[in-house]
mmCIF entry with sequence, helices, sheets and N, C-alpha, C, O atoms, coordinates in Angstrom:
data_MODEL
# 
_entry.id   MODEL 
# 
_entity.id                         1 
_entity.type                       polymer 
_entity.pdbx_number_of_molecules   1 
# 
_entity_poly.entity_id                      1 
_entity_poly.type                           'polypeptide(L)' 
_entity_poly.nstd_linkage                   no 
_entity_poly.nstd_monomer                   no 
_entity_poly.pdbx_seq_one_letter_code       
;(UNK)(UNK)(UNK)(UNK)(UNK)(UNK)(UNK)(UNK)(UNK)(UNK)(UNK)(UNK)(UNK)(UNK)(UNK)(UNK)
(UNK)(UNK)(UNK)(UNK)(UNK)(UNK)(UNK)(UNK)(UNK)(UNK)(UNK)(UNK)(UNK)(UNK)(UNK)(UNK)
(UNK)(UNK)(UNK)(UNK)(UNK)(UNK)(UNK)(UNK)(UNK)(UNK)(UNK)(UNK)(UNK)(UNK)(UNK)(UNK)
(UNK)(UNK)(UNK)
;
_entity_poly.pdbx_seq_one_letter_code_can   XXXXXXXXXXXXXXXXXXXXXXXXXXXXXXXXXXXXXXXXXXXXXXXXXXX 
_entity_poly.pdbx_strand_id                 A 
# 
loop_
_entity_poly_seq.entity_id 
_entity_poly_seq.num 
_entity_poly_seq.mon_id 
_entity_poly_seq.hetero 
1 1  UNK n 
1 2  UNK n 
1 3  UNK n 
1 4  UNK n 
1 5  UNK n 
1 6  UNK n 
1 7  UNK n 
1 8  UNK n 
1 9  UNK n 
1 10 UNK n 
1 11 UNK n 
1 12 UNK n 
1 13 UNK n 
1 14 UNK n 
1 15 UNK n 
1 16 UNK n 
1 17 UNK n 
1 18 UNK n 
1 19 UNK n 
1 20 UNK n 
1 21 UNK n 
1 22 UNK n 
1 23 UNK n 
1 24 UNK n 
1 25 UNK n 
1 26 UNK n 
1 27 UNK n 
1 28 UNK n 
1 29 UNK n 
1 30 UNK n 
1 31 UNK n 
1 32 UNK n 
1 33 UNK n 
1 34 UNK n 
1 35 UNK n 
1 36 UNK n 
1 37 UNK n 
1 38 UNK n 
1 39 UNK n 
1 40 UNK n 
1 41 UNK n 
1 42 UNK n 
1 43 UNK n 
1 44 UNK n 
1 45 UNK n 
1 46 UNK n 
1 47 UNK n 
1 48 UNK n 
1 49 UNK n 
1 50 UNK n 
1 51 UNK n 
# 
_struct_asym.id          A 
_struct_asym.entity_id   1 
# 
loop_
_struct_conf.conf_type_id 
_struct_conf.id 
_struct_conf.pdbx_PDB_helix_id 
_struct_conf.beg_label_comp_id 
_struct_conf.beg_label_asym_id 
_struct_conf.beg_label_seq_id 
_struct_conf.pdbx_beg_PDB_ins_code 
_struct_conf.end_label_comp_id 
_struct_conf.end_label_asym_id 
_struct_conf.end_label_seq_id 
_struct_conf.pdbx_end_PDB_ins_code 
_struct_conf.beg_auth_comp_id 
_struct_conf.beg_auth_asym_id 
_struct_conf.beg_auth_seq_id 
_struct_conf.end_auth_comp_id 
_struct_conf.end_auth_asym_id 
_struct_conf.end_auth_seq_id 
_struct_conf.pdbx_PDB_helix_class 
_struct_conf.details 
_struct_conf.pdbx_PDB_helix_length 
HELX_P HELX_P1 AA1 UNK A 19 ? UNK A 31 ? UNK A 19 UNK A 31 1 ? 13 
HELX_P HELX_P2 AA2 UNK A 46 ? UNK A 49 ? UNK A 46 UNK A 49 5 ? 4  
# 
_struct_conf_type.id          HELX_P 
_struct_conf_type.criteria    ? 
_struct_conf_type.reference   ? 
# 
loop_
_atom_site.group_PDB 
_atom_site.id 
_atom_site.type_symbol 
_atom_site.label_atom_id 
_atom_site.label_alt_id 
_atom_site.label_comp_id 
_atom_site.label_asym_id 
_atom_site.label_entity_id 
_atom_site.label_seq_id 
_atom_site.pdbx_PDB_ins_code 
_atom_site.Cartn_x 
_atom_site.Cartn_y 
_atom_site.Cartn_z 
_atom_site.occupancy 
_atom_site.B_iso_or_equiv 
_atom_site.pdbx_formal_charge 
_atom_site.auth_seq_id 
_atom_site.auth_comp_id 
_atom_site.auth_asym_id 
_atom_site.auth_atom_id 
_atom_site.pdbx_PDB_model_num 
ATOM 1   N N  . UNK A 1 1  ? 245.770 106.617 316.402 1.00 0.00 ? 1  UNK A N  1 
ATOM 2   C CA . UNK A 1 1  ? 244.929 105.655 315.709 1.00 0.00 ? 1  UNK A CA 1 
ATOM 3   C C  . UNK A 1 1  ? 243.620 105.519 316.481 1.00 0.00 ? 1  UNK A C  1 
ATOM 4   O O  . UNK A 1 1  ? 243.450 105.698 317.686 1.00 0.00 ? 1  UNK A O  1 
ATOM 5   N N  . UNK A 1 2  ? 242.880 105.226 315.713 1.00 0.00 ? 2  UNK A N  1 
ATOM 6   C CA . UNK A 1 2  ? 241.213 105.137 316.568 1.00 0.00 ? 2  UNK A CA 1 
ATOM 7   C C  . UNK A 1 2  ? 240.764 103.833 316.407 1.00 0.00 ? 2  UNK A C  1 
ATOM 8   O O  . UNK A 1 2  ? 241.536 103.095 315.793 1.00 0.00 ? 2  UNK A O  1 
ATOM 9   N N  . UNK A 1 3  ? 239.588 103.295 316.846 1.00 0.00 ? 3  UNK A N  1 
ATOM 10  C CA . UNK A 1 3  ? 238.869 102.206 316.132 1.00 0.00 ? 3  UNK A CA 1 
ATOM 11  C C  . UNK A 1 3  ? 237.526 102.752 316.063 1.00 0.00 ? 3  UNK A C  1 
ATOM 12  O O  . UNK A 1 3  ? 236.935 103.755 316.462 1.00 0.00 ? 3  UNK A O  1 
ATOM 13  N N  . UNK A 1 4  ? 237.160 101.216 315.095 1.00 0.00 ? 4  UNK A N  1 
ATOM 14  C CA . UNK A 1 4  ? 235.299 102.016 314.373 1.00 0.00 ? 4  UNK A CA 1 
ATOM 15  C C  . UNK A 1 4  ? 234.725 100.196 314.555 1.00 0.00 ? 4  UNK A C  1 
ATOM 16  O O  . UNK A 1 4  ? 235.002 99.005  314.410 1.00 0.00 ? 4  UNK A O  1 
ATOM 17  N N  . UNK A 1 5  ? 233.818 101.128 314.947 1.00 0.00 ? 5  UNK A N  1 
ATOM 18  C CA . UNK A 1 5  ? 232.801 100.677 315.662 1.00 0.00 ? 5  UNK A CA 1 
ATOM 19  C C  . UNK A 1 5  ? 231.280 100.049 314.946 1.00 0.00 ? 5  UNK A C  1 
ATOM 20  O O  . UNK A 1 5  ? 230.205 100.513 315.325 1.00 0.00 ? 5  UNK A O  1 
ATOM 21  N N  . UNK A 1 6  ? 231.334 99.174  314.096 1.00 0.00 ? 6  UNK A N  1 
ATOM 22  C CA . UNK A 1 6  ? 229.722 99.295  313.152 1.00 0.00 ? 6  UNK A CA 1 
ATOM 23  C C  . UNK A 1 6  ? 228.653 98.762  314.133 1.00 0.00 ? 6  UNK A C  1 
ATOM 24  O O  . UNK A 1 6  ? 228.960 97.697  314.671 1.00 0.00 ? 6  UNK A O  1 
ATOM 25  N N  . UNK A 1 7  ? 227.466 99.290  314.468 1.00 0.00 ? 7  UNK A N  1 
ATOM 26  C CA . UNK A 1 7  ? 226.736 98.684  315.004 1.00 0.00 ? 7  UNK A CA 1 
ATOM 27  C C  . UNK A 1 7  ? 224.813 98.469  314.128 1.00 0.00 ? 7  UNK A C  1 
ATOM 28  O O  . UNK A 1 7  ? 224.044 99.354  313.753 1.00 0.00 ? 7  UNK A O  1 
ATOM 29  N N  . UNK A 1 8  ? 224.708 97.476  314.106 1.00 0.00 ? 8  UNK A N  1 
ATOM 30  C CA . UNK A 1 8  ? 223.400 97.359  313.170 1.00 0.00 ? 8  UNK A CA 1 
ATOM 31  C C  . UNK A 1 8  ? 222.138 96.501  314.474 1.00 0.00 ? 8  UNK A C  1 
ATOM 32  O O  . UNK A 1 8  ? 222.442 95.554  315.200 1.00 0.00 ? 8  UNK A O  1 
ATOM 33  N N  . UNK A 1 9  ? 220.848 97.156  314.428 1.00 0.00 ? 9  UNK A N  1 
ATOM 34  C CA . UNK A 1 9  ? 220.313 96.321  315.446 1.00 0.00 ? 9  UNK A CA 1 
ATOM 35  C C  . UNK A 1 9  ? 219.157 97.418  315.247 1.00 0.00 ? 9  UNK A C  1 
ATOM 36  O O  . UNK A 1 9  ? 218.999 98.223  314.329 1.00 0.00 ? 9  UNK A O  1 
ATOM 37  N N  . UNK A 1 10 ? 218.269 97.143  316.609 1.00 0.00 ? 10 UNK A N  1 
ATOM 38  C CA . UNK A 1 10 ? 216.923 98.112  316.305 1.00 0.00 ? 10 UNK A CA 1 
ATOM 39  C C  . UNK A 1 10 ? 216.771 98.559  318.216 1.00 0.00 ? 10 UNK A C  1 
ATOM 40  O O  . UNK A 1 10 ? 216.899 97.760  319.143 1.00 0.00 ? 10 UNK A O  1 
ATOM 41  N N  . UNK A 1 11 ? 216.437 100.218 318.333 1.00 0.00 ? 11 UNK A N  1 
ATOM 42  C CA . UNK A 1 11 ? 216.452 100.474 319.652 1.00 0.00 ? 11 UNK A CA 1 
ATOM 43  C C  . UNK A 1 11 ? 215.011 100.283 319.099 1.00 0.00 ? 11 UNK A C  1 
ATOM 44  O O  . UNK A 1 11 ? 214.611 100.405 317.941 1.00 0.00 ? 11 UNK A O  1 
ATOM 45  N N  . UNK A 1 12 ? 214.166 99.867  320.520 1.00 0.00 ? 12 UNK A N  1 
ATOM 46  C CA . UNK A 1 12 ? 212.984 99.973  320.925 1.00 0.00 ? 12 UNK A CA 1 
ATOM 47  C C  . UNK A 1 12 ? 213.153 101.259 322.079 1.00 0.00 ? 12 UNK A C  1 
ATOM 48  O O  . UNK A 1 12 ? 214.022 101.418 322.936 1.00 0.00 ? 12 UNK A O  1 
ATOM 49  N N  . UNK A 1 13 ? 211.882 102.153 321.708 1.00 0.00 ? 13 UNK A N  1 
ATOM 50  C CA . UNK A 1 13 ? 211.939 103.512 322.500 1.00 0.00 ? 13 UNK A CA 1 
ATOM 51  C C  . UNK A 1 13 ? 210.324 103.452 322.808 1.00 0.00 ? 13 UNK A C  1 
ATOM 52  O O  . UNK A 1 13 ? 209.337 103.031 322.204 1.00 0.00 ? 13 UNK A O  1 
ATOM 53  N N  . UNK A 1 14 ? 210.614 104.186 324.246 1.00 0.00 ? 14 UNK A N  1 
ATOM 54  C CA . UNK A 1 14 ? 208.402 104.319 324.524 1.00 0.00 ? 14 UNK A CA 1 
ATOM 55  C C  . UNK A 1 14 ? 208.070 104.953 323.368 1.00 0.00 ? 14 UNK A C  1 
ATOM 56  O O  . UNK A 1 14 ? 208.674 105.468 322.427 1.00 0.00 ? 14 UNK A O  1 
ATOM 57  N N  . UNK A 1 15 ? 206.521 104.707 323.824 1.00 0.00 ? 15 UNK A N  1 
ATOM 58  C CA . UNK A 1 15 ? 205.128 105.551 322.370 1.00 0.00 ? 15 UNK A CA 1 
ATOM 59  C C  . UNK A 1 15 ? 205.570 107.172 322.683 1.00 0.00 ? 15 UNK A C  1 
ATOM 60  O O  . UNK A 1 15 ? 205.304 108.031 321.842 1.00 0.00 ? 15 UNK A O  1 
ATOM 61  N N  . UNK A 1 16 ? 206.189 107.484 323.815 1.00 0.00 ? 16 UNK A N  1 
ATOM 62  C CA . UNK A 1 16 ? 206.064 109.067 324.202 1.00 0.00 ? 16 UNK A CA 1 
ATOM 63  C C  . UNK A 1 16 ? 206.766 109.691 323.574 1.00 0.00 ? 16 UNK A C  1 
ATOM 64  O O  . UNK A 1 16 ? 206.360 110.724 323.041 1.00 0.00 ? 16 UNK A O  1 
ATOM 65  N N  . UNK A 1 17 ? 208.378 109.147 323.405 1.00 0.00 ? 17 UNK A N  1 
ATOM 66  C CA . UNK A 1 17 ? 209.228 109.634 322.651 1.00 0.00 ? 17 UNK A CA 1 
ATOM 67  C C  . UNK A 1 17 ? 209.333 109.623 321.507 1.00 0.00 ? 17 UNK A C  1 
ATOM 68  O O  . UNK A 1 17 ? 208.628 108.750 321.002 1.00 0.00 ? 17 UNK A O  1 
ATOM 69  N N  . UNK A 1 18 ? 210.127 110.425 320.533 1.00 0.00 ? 18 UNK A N  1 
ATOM 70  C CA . UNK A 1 18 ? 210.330 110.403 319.366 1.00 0.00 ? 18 UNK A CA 1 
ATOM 71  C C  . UNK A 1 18 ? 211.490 110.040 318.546 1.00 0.00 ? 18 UNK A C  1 
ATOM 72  O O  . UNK A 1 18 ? 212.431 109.471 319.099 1.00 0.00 ? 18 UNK A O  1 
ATOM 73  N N  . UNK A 1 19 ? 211.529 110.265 317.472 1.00 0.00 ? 19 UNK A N  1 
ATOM 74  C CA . UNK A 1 19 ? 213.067 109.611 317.025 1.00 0.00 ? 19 UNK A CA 1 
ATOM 75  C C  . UNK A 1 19 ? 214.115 110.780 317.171 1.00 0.00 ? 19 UNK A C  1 
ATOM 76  O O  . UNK A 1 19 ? 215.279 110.509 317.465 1.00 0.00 ? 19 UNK A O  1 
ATOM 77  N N  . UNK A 1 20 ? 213.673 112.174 316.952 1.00 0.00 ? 20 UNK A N  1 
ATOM 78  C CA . UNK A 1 20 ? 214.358 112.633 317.586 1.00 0.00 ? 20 UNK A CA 1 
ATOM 79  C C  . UNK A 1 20 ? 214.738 113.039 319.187 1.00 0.00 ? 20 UNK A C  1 
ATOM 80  O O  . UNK A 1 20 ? 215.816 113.604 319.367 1.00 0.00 ? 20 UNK A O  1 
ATOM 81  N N  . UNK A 1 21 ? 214.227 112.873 319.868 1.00 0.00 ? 21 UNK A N  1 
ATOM 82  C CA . UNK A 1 21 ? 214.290 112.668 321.066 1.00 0.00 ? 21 UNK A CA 1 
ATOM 83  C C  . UNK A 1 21 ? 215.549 111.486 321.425 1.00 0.00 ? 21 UNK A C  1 
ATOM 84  O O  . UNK A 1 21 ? 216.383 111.479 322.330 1.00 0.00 ? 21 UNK A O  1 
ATOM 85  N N  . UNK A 1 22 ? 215.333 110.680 320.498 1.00 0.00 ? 22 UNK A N  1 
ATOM 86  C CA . UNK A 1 22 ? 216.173 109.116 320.939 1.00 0.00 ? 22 UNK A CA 1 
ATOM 87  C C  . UNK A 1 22 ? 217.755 109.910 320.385 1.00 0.00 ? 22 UNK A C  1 
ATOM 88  O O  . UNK A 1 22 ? 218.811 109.736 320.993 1.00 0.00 ? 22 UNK A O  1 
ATOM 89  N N  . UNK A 1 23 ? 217.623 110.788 319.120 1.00 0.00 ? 23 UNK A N  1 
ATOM 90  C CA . UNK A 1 23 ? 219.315 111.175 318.652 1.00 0.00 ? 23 UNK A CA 1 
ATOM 91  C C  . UNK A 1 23 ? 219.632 112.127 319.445 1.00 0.00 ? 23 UNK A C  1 
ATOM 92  O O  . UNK A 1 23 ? 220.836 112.329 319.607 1.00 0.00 ? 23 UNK A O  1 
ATOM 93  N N  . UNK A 1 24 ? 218.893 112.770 319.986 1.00 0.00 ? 24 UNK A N  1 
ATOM 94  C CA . UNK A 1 24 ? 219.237 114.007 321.116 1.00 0.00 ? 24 UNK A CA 1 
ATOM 95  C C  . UNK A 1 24 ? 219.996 112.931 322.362 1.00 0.00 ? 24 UNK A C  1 
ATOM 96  O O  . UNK A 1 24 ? 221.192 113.077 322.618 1.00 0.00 ? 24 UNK A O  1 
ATOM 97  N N  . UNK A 1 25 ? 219.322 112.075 322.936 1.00 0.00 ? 25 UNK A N  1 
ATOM 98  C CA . UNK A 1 25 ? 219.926 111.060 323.672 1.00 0.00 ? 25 UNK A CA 1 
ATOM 99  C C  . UNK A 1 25 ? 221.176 110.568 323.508 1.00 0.00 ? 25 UNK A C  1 
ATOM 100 O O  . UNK A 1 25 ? 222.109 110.701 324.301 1.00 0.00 ? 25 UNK A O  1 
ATOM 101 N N  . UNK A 1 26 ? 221.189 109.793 322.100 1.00 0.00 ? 26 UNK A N  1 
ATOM 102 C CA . UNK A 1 26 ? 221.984 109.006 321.551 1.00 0.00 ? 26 UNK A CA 1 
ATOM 103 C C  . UNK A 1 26 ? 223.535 110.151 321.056 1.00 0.00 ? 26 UNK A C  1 
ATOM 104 O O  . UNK A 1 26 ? 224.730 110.009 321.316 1.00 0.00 ? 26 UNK A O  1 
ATOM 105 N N  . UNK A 1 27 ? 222.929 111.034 320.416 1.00 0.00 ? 27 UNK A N  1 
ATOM 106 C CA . UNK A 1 27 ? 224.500 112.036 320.364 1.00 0.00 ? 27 UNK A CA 1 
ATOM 107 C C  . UNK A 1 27 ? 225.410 112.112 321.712 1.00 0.00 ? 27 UNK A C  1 
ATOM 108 O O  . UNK A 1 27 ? 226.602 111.940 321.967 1.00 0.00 ? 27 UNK A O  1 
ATOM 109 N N  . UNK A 1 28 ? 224.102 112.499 322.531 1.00 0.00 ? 28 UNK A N  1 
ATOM 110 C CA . UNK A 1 28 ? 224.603 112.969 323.842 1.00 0.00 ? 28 UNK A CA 1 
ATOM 111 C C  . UNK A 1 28 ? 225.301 111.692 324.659 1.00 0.00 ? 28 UNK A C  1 
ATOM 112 O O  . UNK A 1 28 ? 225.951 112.124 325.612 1.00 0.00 ? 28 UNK A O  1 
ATOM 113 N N  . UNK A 1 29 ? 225.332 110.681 324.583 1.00 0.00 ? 29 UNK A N  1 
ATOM 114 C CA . UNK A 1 29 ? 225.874 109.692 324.915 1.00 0.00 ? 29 UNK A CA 1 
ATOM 115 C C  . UNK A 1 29 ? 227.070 109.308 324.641 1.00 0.00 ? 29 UNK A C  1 
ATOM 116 O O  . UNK A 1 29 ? 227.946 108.964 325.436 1.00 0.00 ? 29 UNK A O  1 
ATOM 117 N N  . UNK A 1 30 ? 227.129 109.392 322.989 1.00 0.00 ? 30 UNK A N  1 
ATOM 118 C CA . UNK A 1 30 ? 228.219 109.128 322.250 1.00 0.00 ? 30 UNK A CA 1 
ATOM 119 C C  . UNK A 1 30 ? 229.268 110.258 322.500 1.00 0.00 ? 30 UNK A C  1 
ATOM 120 O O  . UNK A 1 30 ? 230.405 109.938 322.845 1.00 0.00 ? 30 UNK A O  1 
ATOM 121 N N  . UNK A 1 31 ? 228.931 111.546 322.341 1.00 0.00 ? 31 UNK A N  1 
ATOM 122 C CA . UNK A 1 31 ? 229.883 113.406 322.831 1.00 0.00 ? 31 UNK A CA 1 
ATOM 123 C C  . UNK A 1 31 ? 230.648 113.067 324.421 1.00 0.00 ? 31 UNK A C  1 
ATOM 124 O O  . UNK A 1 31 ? 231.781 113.240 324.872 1.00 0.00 ? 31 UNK A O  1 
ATOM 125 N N  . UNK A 1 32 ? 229.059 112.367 325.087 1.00 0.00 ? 32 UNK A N  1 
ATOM 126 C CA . UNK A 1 32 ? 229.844 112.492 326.350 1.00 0.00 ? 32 UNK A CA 1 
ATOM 127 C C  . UNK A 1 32 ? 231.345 111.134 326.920 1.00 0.00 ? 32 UNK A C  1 
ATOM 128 O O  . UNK A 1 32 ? 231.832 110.646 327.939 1.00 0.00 ? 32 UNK A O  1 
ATOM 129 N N  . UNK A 1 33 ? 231.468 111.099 325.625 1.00 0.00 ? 33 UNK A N  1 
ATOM 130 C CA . UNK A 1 33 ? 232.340 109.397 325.660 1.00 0.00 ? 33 UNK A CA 1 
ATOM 131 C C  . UNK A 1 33 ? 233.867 110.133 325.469 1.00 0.00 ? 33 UNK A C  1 
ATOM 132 O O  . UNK A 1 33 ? 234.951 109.820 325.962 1.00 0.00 ? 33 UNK A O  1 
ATOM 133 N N  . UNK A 1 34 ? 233.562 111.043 324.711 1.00 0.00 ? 34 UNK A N  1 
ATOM 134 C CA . UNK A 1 34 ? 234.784 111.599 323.746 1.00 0.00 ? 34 UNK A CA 1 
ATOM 135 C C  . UNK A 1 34 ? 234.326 111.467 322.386 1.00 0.00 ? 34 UNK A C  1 
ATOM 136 O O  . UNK A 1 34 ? 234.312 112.537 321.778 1.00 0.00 ? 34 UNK A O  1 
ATOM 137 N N  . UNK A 1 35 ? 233.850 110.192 321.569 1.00 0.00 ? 35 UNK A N  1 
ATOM 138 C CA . UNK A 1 35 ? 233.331 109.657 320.653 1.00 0.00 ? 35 UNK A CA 1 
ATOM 139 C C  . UNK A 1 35 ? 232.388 110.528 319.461 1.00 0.00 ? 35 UNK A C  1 
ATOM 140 O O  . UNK A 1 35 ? 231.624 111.447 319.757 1.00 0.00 ? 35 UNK A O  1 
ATOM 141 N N  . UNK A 1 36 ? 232.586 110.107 318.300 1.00 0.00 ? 36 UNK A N  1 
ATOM 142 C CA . UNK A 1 36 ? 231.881 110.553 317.056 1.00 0.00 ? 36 UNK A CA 1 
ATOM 143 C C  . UNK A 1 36 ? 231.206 109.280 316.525 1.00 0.00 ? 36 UNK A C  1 
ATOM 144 O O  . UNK A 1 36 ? 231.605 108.116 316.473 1.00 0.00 ? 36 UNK A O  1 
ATOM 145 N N  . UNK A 1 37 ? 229.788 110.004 316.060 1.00 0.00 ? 37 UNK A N  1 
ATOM 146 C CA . UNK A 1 37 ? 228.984 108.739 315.129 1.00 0.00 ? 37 UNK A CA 1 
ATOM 147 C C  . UNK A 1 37 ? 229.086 109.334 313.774 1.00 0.00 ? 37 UNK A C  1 
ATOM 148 O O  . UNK A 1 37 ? 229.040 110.557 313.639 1.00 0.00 ? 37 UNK A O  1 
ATOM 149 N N  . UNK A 1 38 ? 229.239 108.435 312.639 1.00 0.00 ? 38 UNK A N  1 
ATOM 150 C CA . UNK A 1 38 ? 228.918 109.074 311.444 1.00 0.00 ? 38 UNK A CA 1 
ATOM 151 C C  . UNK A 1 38 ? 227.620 107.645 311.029 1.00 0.00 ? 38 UNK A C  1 
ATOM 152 O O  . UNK A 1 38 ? 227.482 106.462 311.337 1.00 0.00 ? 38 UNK A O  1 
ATOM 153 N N  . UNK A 1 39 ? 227.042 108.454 310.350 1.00 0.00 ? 39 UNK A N  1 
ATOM 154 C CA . UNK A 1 39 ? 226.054 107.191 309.918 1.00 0.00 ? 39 UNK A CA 1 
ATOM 155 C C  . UNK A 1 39 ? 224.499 107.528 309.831 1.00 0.00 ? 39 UNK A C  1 
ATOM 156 O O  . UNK A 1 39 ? 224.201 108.706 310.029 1.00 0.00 ? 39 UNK A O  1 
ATOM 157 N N  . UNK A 1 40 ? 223.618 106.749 309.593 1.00 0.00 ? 40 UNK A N  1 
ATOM 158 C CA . UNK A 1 40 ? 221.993 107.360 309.529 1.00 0.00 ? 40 UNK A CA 1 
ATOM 159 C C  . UNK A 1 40 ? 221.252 106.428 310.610 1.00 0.00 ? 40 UNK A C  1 
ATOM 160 O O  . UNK A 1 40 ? 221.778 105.577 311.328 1.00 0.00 ? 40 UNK A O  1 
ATOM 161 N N  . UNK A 1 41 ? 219.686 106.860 310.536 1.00 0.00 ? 41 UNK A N  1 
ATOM 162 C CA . UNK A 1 41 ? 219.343 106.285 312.034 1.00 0.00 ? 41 UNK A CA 1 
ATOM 163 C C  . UNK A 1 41 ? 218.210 106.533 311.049 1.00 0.00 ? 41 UNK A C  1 
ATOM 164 O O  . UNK A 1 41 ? 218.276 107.507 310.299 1.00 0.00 ? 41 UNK A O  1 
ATOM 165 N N  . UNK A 1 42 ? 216.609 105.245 310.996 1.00 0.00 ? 42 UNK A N  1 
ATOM 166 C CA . UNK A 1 42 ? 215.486 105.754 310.617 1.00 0.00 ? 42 UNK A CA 1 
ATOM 167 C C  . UNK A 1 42 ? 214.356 105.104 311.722 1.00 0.00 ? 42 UNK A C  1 
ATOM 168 O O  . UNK A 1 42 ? 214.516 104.161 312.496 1.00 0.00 ? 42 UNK A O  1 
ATOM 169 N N  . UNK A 1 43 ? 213.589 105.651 311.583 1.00 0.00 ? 43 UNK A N  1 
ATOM 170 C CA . UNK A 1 43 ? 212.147 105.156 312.660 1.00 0.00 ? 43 UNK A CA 1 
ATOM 171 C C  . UNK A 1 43 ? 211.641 104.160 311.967 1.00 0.00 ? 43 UNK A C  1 
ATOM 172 O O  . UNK A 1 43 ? 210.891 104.619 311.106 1.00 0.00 ? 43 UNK A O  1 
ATOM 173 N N  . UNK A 1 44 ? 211.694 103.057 311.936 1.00 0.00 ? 44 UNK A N  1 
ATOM 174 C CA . UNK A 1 44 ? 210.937 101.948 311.270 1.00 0.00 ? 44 UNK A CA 1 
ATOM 175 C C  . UNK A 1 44 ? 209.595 101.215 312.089 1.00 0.00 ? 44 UNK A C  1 
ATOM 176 O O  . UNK A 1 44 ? 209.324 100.035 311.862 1.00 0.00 ? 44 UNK A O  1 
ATOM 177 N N  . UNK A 1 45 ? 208.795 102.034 313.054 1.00 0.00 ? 45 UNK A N  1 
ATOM 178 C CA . UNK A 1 45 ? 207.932 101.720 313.576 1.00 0.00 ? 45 UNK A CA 1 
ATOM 179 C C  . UNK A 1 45 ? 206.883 101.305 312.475 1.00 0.00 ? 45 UNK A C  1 
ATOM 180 O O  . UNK A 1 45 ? 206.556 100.122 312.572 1.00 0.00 ? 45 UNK A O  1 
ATOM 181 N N  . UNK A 1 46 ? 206.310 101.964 311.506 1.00 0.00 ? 46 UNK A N  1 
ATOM 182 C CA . UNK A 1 46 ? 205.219 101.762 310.445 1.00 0.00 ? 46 UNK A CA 1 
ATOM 183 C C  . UNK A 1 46 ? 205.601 100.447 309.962 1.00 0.00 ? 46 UNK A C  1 
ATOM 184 O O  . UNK A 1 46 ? 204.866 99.463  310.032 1.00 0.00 ? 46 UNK A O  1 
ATOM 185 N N  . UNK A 1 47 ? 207.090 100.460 309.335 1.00 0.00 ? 47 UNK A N  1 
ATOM 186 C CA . UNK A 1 47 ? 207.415 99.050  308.793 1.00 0.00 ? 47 UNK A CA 1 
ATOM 187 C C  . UNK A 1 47 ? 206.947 98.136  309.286 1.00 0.00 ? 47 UNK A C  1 
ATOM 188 O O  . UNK A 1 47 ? 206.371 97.354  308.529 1.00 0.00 ? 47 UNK A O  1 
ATOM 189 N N  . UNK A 1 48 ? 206.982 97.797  310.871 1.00 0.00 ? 48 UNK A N  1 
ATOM 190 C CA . UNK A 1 48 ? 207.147 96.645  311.618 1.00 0.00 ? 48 UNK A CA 1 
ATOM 191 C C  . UNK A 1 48 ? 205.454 96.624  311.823 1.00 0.00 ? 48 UNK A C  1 
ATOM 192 O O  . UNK A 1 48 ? 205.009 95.724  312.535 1.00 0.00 ? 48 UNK A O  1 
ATOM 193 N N  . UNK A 1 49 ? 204.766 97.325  311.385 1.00 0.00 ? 49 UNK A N  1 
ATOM 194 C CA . UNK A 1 49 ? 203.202 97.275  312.158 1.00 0.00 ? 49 UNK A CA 1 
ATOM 195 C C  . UNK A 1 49 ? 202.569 96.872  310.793 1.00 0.00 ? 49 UNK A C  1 
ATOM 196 O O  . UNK A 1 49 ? 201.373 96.586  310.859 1.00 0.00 ? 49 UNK A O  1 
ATOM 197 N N  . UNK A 1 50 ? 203.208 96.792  309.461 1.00 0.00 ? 50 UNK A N  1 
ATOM 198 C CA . UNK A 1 50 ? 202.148 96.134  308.437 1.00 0.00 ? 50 UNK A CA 1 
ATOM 199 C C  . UNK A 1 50 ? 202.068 94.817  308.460 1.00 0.00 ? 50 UNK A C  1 
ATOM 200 O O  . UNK A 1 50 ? 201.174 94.186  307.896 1.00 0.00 ? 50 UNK A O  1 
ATOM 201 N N  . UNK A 1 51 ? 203.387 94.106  309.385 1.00 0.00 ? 51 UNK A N  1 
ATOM 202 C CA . UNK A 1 51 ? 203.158 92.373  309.112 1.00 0.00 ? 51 UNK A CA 1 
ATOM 203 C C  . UNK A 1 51 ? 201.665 92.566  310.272 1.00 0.00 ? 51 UNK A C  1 
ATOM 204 O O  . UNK A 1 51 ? 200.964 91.590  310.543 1.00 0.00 ? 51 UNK A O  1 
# 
């Protein structure tokens, strides 16, 4: 049996990096656990800069 895990929230990442850069990270984090993500990930930087 496994458990699941939902997590909803917002990473803040430097101006240098990218979003892929952050899932290259973020896989590699999760692989190196034992662990699987299923799910989507979007860059919402533009969003947050029209208020």
């Amino acid at each position: 049996m496994s458990r699941h895990i939902q997590v909803n929230g917002v990473v803040e990442i430097q101006d240098s990096e990218t979003h892929d850069d952050f899932m290259d990270k973020f896989i590699q984090f999760v692989e190196s656990n034992g662990w699987s993500f299923g799910g989507g990930t979007q860059d919402i930087t533009d969003e947050e800069n029209k208020d």
